[in-house]
N, C-alpha and C positions, 0 to 999 in steps of 0.2 A: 304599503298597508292598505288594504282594503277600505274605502268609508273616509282614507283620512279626508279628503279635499273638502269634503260634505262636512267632518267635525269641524275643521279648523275656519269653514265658512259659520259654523253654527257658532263656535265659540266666539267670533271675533260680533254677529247678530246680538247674541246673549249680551255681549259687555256694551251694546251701542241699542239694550232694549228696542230690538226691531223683531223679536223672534214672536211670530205664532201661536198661540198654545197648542198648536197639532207640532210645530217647529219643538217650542219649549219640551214636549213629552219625549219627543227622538232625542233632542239631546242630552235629558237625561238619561236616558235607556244606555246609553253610549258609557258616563258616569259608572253607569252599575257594570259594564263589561270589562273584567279585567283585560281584556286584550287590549283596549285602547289606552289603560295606564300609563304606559312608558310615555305615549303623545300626549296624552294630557297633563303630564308631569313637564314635558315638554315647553306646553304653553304654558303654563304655570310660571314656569322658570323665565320666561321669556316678558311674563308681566312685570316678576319680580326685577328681572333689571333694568327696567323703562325707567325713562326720564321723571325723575316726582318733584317735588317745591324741599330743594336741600332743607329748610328749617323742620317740614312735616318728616320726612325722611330718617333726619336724626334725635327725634324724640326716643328716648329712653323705652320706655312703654309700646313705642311702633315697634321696633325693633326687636324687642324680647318677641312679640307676641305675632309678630312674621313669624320667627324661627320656630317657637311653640304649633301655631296652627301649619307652619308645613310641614314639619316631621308628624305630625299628628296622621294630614293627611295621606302624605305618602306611605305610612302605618297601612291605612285604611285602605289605598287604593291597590293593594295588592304587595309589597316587598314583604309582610309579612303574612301567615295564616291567618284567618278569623273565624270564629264558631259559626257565626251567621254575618248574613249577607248585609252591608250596610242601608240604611233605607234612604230613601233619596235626599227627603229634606234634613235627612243630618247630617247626610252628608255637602247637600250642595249651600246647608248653611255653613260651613269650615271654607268651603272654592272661595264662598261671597265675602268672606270674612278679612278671605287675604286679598280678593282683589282689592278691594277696600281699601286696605291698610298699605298695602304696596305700591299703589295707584294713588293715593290722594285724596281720593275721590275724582279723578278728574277725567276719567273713562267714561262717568256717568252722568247724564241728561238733567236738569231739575223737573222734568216734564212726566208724569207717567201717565195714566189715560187720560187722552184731549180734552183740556177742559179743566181739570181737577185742579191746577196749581197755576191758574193763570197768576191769579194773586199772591201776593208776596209781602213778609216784612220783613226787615231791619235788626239786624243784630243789637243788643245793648252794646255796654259802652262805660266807659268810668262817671258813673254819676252819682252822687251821696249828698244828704243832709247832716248838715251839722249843729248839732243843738246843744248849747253852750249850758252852764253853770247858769245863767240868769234868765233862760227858758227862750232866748233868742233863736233862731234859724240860721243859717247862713246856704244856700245853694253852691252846691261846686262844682255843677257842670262847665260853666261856662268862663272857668277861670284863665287866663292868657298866662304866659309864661311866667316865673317870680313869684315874688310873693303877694299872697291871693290878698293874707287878712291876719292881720297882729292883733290878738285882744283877749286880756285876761289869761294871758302865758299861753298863751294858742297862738302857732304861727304854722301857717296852710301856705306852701309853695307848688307850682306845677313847673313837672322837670322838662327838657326840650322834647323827650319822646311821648309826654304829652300826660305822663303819670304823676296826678295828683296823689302828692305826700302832706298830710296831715301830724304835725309833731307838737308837744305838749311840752314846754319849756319845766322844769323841776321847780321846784321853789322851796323856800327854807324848811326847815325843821318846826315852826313858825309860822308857815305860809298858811296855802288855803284846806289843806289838808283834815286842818282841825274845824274846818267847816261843814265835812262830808260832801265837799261841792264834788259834783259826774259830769261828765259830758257825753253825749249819744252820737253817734255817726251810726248812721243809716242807709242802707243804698234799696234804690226801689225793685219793683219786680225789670230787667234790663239792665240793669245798673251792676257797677263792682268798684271797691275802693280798696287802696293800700293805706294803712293806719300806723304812722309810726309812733310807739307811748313813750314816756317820759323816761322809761328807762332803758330804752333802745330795741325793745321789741318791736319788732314789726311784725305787722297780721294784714293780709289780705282777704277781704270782706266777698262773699259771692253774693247771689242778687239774692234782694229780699231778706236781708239778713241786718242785723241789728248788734253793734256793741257798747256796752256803756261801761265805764271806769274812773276812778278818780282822777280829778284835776292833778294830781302830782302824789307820787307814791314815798315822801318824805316821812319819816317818823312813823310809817305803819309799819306792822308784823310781818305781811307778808302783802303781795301783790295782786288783787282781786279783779276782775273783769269779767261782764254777764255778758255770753254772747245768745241769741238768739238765729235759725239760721247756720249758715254755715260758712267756714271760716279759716285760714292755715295758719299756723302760730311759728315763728322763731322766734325762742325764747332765749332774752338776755341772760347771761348766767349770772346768777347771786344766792350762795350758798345760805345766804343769814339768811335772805328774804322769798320764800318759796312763792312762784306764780301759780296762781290758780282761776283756770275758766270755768264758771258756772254756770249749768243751763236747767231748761226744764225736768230731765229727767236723772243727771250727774253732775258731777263733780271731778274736774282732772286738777291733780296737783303734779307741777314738774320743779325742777333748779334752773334748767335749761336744756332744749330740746327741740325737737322741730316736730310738728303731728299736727294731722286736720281734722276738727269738728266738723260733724253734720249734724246739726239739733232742731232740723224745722218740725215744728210742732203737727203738722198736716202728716208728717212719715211717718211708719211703722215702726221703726227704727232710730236709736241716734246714734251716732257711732263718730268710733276715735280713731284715727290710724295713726300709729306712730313709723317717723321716718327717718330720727335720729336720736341718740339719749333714752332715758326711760320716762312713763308716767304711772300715775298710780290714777284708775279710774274706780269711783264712789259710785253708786247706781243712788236713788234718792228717795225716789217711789216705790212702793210696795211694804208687808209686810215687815220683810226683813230684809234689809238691805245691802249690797254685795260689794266685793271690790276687787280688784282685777291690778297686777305689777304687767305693763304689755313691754315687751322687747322691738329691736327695728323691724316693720314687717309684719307686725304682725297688729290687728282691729278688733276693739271692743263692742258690741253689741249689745243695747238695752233696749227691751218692746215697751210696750205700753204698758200691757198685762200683766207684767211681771217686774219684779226690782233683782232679776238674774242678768249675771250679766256674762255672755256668751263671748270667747274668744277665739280668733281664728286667723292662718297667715296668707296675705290679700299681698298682692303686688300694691304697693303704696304708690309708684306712682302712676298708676293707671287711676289710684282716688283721688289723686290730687290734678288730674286733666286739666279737669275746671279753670286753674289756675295758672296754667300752659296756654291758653284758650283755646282748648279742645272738649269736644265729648268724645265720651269712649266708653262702650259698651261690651261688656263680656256674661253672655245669657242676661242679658239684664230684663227682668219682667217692662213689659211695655208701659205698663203705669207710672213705676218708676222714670222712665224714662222721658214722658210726655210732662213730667212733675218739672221736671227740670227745662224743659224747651217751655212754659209754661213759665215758668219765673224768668230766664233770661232773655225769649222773646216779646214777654208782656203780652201772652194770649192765652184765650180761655180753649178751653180742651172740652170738647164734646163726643161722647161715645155712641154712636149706632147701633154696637154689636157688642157681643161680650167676648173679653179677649183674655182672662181668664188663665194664667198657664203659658202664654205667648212670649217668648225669651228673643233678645235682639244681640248680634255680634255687631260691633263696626265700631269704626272713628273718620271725626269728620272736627274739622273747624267750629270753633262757635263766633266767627267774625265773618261768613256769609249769612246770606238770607237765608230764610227759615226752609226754602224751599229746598236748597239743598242739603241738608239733615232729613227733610221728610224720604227724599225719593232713596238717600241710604237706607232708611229704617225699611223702604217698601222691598229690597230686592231679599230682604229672608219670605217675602210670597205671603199669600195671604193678608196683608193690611195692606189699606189704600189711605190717603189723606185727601183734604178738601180746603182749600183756606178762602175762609169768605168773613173780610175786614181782618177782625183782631180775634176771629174764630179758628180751629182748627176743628174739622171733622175725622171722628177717626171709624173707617167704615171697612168692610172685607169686600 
């Protein structure tokens, strides 16, 4: 075939960001030609079965969403008809999407124009405060293996792979219950904590996020806990006693069930995704207030502006990355997305330019440096990053 030597040097430039922008224009041009499809499906294919890090690999969410974006694109690059002609960056944002995802990330550079990304920081990390019934602190970063800290039916262990479990011992019918005593565990912007309650629910806490709950759920109605932030829930089953997470703008009640809050106060948004059992979502604010039965699959949405509460079926575990320690972005607006590199690398986010409308595809670790999430977010074109200290610039 004509060209190929020249695509397949161009392609292999493109993924090792050495191309031109005179270089980058030909190879796109190439993209829009259906004759080079079959070769470009080619290399495609030949990305898709390179070597990746077995654990990224067989994520749930990688997997779906290889198969999704390559039938998509092999749709588009020619086995079927189309009305009109694809345009470049939507389509070469689906190519980037899966090298991405197929890849690792590990085809691409942390570097993009010389200079920009000298600097660098630190992924978070498991770290939380714990703030007891009698208004004390405890720090739980730096806890060694065992048990961290006995007191007041609190008993804080860290397991050998280094997961600080926090557990609330029950107490009578009798006990501290009828004191309204809470306890807070808190994790900062960086940080993330596993929280196991006294009735065997376990919640993992994401950065910046806040949950407070009674010393021990003995002799109450039902099972109450304010999260702030956001958060994933397996919930114990107990038919008599319904659990219910409360935040600023709802109310979820389940029996037991697995689903993630997202309630940070700063988002447009709070939302519920359920991933197993049912819940029942309360909207709390506005006029009149709404309520929502969600099934597996399927995510609750409440704004600001409104106490409506909007339902919709989201691949749950793409919402629940976080918790994998991954990001993963599908059109995700750029704000959003720096919202969160912003809480879990403990940096302020500065804008240049208005970006406005700007949608990002990809996945990447959230246990490298920051620099590597930046240079994924740069290859959908158009945004560049800057990181200078604990800043990130975000500039075209």
């Amino acid at each position: 075939m004509e060209n190929r030597q020249e695509l397949i040097k161009l392609f292999k430039r493109y993924l090792a960001k050495e191309c031109s922008a005179e270089e980058e224009e030909t190879f796109l041009s190439f993209l829009e030609d259906k004759a080079y499809a079959p070769l470009f499906r080619e290399l495609i294919e030949k990305e898709l079965q390179a070597e990746v890090d077995p654990e990224f690999k067989e994520l749930p969410e990688v997997k779906a969403e290889l198969q999704r974006v390559k039938l998509n694109l092999v749709r588009e690059m020619g086995e079927q008809e189309v009305d009109e002609p694809v345009s470049k960056s939507r389509l070469w944002l689906k190519v980037a999407a899966v090298l991405v995802l197929c890849a690792g990330v590990v085809f691409f550079t942390t570097q993009t124009k010389k200079g920009e990304l000298l600097a660098d920081v630190a992924p978070g990390g498991n770290k939380a405060i714990l703030t007891l019934a009698d208004g004390s602190k405890i720090l739980l970063d730096s806890a060694v293996n065992g048990e961290v800290i006995k007191q007041s039916g609190v008993v804080v262990t860290k397991a050998a792979d280094g997961q600080l479990v926090y557990t609330i011992q029950e107490r009578g019918a009798d006990g501290d219950h009828k004191k309204n005593l809470t306890n807070t565990v808190s994790t900062p912007r960086g940080g993330q904590y596993q929280v196991n309650l006294p009735d065997g629910t376990r919640v993992w806490l994401n950065a910046a996020s806040e949950l407070k709950f009674p010393l021990s759920f003995a002799g109450l109605k039902e099972r109450r806990v304010s999260l702030t932030g956001e958060a994933y829930f397996e919930v114990k089953k107990d038919a008599a006693k319904p659990f219910i997470v409360a935040s600023d703008r709802q109310v979820v009640q389940v029996l037991g069930t697995h689903f993630n809050v997202n309630s940070y106060k700063e988002d447009t948004n709070t939302k519920t995704t359920l991933l197993e059992g049912a819940v029942k979502v309360q909207s709390l604010k506005g006029g009149s207030p709404d309520e929502a039965m969600l099934k597996p699959g399927q995510q609750a949405r409440i704004g600001n502006a409104s106490s409506a509460i909007s339902v919709a079926t989201v691949d749950p575990l793409a919402e629940i990355a976080w918790k994998k320690g991954q990001f993963f972005f599908e059109n995700e607006p750029i704000e959003n997305i720096m919202k969160e590199v912003s809480r879990w690398y403990d940096v302020d986010i500065v804008y240049k330019d208005d970006f406005a409308g700007k949608t990002v595809w990809g996945s990447v670790t959230r246990y490298g440096n920051v620099s590597k999430v930046l240079s994924i977010l740069e290859l959908t074109g158009g945004i560049h990053f800057k990181i200078e200290g604990r800043r990130i610039i975000v500039h075209k």
